[in-house]
C-alpha angles and dihedrals in degrees: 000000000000139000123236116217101223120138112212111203106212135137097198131061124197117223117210136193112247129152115255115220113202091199071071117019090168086062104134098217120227100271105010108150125232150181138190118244118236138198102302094213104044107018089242128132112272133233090247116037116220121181134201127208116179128186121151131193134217084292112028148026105231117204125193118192112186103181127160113245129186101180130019123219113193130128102138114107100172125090112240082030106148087254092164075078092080138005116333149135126242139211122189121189137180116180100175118013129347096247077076127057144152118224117198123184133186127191126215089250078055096256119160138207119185126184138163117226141211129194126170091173106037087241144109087235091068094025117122124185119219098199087167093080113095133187134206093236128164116217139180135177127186132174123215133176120244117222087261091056093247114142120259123196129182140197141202131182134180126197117190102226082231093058070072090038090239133130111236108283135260125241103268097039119129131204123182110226142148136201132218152172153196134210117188117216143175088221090050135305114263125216127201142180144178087226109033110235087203095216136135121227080043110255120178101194102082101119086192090073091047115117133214134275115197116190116221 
């Protein structure tokens, strides 16, 4: 398997109804839509592509990362760790407005940190972090070698509608989201996202940057 480095530059991200098997929770189901993630801070292919693909069914939203990895930084085992310290993989959603969001993160040892957001200003400065908010996810990682040798990981995981206290959607439906990640390394960290943020320091909670997700 190997990972194209293509960028496609799109602000809106179809999700498709497709059936989750849980004997092979990486399947890429006929249609799921994806995107590679980019630089967060300036829009431009990163060193190590990662790519998302997102369906749901009548129940969950099902989210597959594929990234290249050539060295794996995890150490963290306890959920509501600061994972963002070291390698992971990030989900921001937004149901209803963008003052409110749910961030969900999940580390290569399968980790996870959920917390529910809220942000008046759009900012970091009136941002509060609920990390008391939990939701029942499944998650799996697993890691896998290309025929060049290079490191695979990937990624699943799976949100419950009623973690957001939401009913499965209806075609039509629309939710604002973005996807990161962050890969920890000795010759310098790298920070992607689906939506660039386009800040520096890179800072991944800025909801105006988020794109469009659009349930089919």
């Amino acid at each position: 398997m190997k990972l194209e480095q293509e960028v496609r530059d799109v602000t809106t991200l179809d999700v498709v109804i497709a059936q989750f098997t849980i004997e092979d929770p990486w399947r890429m189901p006929d249609g799921a839509s994806g995107v590679s993630l980019v630089d967060s801070a300036t829009g431009n292919p990163p060193r190590l592509a990662t790519t998302l693909h997102v369906y749901h069914d009548s129940v969950r939203m099902y989210f597959i990362f594929n990234g290249a990895d050539d060295h794996v930084v995890a150490t963290h085992t306890l959920r509501d760790s600061p994972l963002y310290e070291e390698d992971v993989v990030e989900i921001f959603l937004s149901p209803e407005d963008l003052e409110s969001y749910f961030e969900i993160e999940v580390s290569p040892r399968g980790t996870i940190f959920d917390a529910a957001v809220h942000s008046p200003d759009g900012t970091r400065k009136s941002m509060k972090v609920d990390r008391g908010w939990d939701c029942d996810l499944f998650t799996a990682v697993r890691f896998t070698r290309a025929l060049d040798g290079s490191l695979i990981f990937s990624t699943v995981v799976a949100m419950p509608f009623s973690c957001a206290s939401r009913q499965a959607p209806q075609a039509g439906d629309s939710w604002r989201a973005n996807f990161f990640r962050i890969d920890r390394h000795s010759d310098g960290d790298e920070f992607t996202a689906w939506r660039p943020t386009a800040k520096s320091p890179p800072d991944f909670h800025v909801p105006a940057a988020f794109g469009e997700l659009v349930f089919r």
